[in-house]
C-alpha positions in Angstrom: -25.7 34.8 6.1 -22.0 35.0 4.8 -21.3 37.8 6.6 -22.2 36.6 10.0 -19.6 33.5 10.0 -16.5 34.8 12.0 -13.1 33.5 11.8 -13.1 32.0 15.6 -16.8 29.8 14.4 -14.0 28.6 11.7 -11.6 27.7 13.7 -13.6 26.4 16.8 -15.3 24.1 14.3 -11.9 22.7 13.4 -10.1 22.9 16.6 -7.3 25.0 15.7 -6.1 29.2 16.1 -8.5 31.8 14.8 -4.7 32.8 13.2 -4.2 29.6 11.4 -7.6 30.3 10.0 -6.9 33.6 9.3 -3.5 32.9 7.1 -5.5 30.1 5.2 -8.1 31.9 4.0 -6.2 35.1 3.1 -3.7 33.0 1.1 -0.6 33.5 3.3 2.0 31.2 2.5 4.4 32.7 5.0 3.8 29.8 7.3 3.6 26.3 6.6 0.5 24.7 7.6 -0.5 21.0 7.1 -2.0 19.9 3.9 -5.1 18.3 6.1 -5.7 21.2 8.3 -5.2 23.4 5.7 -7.8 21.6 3.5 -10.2 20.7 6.6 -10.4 25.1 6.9 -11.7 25.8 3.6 -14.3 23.2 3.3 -15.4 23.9 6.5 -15.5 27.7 5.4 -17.3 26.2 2.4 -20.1 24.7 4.7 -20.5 28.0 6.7 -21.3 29.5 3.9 -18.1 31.3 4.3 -17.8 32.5 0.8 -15.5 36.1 -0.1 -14.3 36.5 -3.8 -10.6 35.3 -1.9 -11.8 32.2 -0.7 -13.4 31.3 -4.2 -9.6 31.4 -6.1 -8.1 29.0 -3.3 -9.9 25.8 -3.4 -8.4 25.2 -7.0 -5.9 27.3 -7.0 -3.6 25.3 -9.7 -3.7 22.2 -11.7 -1.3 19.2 -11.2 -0.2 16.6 -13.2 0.6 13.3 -11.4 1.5 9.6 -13.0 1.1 6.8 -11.5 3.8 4.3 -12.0 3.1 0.3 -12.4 6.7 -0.9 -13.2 6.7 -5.0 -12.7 5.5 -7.0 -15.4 3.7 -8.7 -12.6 1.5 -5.9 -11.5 -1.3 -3.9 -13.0 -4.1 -1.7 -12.3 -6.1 -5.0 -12.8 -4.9 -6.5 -9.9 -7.4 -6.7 -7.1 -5.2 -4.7 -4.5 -3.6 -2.5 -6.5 -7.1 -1.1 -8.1 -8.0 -0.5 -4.2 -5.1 1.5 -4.2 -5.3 3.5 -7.6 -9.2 4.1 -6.4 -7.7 5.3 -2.9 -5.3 8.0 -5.4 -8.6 8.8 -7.6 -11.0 9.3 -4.5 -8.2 11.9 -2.9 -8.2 13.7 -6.3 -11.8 14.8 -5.8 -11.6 15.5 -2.2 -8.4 17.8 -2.3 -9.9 21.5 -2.5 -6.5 22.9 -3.3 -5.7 21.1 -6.6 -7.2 20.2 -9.8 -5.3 17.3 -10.9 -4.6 15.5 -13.9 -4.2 11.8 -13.2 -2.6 9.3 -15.7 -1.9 5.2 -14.7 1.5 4.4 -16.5 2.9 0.7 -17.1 6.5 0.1 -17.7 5.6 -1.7 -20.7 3.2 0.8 -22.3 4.3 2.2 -25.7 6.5 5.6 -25.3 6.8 4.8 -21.2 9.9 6.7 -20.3 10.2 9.5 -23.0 6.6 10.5 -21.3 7.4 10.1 -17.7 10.8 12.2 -18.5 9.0 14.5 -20.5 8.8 16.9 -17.2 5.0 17.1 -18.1 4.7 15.1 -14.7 4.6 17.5 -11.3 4.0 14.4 -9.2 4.7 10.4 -9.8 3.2 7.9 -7.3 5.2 4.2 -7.4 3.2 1.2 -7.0 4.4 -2.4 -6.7 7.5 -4.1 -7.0 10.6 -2.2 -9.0 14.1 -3.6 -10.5 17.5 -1.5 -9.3 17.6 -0.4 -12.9 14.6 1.0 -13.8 14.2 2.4 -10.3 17.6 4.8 -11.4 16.0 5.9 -14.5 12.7 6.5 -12.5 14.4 8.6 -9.9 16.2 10.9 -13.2 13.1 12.1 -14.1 12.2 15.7 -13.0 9.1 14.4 -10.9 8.3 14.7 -7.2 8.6 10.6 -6.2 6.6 9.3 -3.6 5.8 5.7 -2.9 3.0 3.7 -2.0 3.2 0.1 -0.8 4.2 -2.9 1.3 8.1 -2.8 0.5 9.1 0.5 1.4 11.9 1.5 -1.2 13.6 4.6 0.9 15.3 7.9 -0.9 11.5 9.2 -1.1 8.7 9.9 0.7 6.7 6.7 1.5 3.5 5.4 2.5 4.0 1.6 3.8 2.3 -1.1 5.1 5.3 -3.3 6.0 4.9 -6.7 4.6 8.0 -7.7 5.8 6.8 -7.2 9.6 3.1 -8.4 8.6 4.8 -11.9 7.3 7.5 -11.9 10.4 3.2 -11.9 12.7 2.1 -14.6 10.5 4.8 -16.8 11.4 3.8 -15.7 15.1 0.1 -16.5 14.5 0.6 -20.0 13.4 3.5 -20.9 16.2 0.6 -19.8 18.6 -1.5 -22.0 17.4 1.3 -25.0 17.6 2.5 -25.1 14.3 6.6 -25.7 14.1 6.9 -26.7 10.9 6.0 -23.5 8.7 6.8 -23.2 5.2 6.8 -20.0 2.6 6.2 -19.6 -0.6 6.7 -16.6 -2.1 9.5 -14.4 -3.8 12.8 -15.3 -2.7 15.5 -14.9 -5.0 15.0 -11.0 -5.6 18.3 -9.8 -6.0 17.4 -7.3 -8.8 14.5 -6.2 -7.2 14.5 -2.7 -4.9 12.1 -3.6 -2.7 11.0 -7.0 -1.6 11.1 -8.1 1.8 8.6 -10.4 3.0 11.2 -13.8 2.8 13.3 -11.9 5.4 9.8 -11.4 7.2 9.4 -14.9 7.1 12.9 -15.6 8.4 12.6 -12.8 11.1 9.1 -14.7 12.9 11.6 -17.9 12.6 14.5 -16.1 14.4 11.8 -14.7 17.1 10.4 -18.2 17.9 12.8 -20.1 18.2 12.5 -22.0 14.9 14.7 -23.4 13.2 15.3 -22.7 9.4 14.5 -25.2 6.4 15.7 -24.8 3.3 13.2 -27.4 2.3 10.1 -25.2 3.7 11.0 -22.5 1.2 9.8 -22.4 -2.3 10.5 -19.4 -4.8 7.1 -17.7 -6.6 5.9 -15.0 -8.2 3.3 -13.1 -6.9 -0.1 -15.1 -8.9 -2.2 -18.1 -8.3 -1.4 -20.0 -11.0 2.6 -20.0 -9.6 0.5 -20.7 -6.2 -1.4 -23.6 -7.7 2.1 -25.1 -9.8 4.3 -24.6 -7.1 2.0 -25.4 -4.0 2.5 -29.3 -3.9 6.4 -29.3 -4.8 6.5 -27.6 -1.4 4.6 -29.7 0.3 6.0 -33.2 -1.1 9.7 -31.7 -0.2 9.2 -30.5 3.6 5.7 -31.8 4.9 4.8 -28.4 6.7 1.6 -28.0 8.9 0.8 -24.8 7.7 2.8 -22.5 4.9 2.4 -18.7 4.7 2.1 -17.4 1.2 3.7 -14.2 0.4 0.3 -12.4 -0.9 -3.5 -13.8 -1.2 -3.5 -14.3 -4.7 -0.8 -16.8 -4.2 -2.8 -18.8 -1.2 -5.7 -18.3 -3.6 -4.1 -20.8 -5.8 -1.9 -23.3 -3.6 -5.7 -23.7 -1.5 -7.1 -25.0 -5.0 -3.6 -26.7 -5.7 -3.7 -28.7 -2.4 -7.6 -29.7 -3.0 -7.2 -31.0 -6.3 -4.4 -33.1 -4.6 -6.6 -34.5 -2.1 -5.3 -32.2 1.0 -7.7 -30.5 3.5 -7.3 -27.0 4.5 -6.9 -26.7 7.4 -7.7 -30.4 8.8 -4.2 -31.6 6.5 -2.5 -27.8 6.4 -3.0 -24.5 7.5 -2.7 -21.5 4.8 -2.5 -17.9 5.7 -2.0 -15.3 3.2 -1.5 -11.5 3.1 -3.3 -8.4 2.2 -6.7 -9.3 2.2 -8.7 -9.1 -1.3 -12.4 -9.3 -1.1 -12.0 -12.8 -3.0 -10.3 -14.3 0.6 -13.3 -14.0 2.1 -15.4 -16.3 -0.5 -12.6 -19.2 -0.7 -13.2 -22.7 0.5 -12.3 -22.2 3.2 -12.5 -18.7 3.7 -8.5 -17.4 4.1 -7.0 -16.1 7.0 -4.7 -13.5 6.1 -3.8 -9.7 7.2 -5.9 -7.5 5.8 -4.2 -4.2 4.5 -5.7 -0.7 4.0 -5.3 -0.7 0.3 -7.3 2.7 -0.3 -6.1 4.5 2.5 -2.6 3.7 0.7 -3.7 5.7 -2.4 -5.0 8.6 -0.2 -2.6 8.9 2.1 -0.1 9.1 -0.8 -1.6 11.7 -2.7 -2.4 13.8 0.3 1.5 13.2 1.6 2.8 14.4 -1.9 0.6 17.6 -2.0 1.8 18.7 1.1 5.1 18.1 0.1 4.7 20.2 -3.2 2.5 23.3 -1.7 4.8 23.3 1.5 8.2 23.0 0.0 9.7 20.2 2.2 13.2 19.4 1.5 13.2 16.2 3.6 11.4 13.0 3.5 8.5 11.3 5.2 8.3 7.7 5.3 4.0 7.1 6.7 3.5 3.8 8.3 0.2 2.4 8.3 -1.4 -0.7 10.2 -2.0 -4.2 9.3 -4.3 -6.4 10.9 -5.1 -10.5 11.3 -8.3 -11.4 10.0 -8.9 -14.9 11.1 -10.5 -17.5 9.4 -10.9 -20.5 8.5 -8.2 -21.4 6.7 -5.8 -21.9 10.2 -6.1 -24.2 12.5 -4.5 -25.1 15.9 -2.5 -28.3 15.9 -0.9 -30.2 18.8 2.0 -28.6 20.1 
């Protein structure tokens, strides 16, 4: 029965005070209390069956509007890691009990773009992918609450990262363990217009912390796609002869591994090629990629649950979230002689 669940079975079930429970439940806002906890009491309330006219208003207490923001023309909600993300955003919008929310996906180049995101219709707007200086400034002038969600963290905001530029400094690391010395990249370089992009100076950071010297010649400027992978793959190799070459992301090693087949080059017996974030597709190459695998979803979730608690709690300071990236070897990386 309803009326036999107490307070402490609530908070003993979550592992927190009887008066943290207590301020939940009865709608105090006096205090501030994390967006998780908070959100962990009521739907364990729920479950207990834990169910007064009071606790029936607070699980969706408001409605929220939040954009999310594709603003490269390189990037979509097609792409196969940043549709693990927007799912991530979408799956956190049906678990939150304190919010009914309104979702949109925006591009840059949709019709209308910025008269709608400066509208002020927007209570929360999620960044995804790469952004120019420019359109960054315009972004940050709209009335929104900004948060960000990516690899390159952008700053001024709060942030959930998965640091490419450290993940690409390990690759370099991964492959000198493995005896390769001569290491090429290819990837985006030249990116002086761009906010945040940083995985070339994580490519020249694993140099610097091996002992390696740097080669113009192993570098070679590309967007983010396979077919820029599968163009540019063998100009890179003709130039510097590497052993193995890190690309930047694994749609880009997705096409400089068909690239070097069609030109009669092995991987990994004639070169090693690692990429970086992991799309189901690395798995089913041939040969299957190894790359760092990156917890696209949790990227989404983790920035939707970061900017609610920013919006019910008030905070007036910013919270940059770092989350983990791992090596997921394969096949695609070989050890050579030293």
């Amino acid at each position: 029965m309803a009326g036999k669940v107490l307070l402490a079975d609530i908070a003993q079930r979550c592992s927190t005070s009887i008066s943290t429970v207590s301020r939940v439940l009865s709608g105090d806002g006096s205090r501030k209390i994390a967006g998780i906890t908070r959100d962990r009491i009521i739907e364990t309330a729920r479950e207990m069956g834990y169910f007064d006219e009071k606790l029936k208003t607070i699980g969706r207490s408001s409605a929220l509007s939040v954009a999310v923001l594709f603003l490269s023309d390189h990037e979509s909600i097609l792409s196969p890691f940043f549709s693990q993300v927007v799912e991530g955003i979408k799956a956190e919008c049906g678990a939150t009990g304190s919010h009914s929310i309104d979702l949109r996906v925006l591009s840059l180049y949709d019709d209308g773009f910025f008269s709608e995101l400066e509208s002020g219709m927007f209570d929360i707007t999620i960044i995804l992918g790469r952004v120019k200086k420019d359109i960054l400034e315009r972004v940050r002038s709209s009335r929104s609450q900004l948060i960000y969600a990516g690899l390159n963290a952008i700053g001024g905001m709060d942030e959930v990262v998965c640091d490419a530029r450290e993940g690409i400094a390990n690759a370099v690391g991964y492959l000198h363990s493995l005896g390769h010395r001569r290491i090429a990249f290819l990837g985006p370089c030249n990116q002086e217009d761009i906010e945040n992009e940083f995985r070339y100076e994580g490519y020249r950071d694993g140099l610097k912390r091996h002992d390696l010297p740097f080669d113009e010649a192993l570098v070679q400027d590309s967007y983010l796609s396979s077919d820029d992978g599968y163009a540019k793959v063998m100009q890179l190799v003709e130039a510097s002869h590497p052993s193995a070459i890190i690309c930047a992301n694994d749609n880009l090693a997705l096409g400089a591994i068909k690239g070097l087949s069609d030109a009669g080059l092995r991987v990994p017996d004639d070169i090693s090629v690692t990429g970086y974030d992991n799309i189901e597709a690395a798995a089913y190459l041939n040969p299957p990629l190894t790359t760092f695998d990156v917890p696209k979803r949790e990227l989404g979730r983790f920035a939707l649950r970061l900017a609610l608690e920013r919006h019910d709690s008030g905070r007036d300071y910013n919270v940059r979230l770092s989350l983990p990236f791992a090596l997921v070897k394969r096949k695609s990386a070989k050890e050579v002689s030293k």
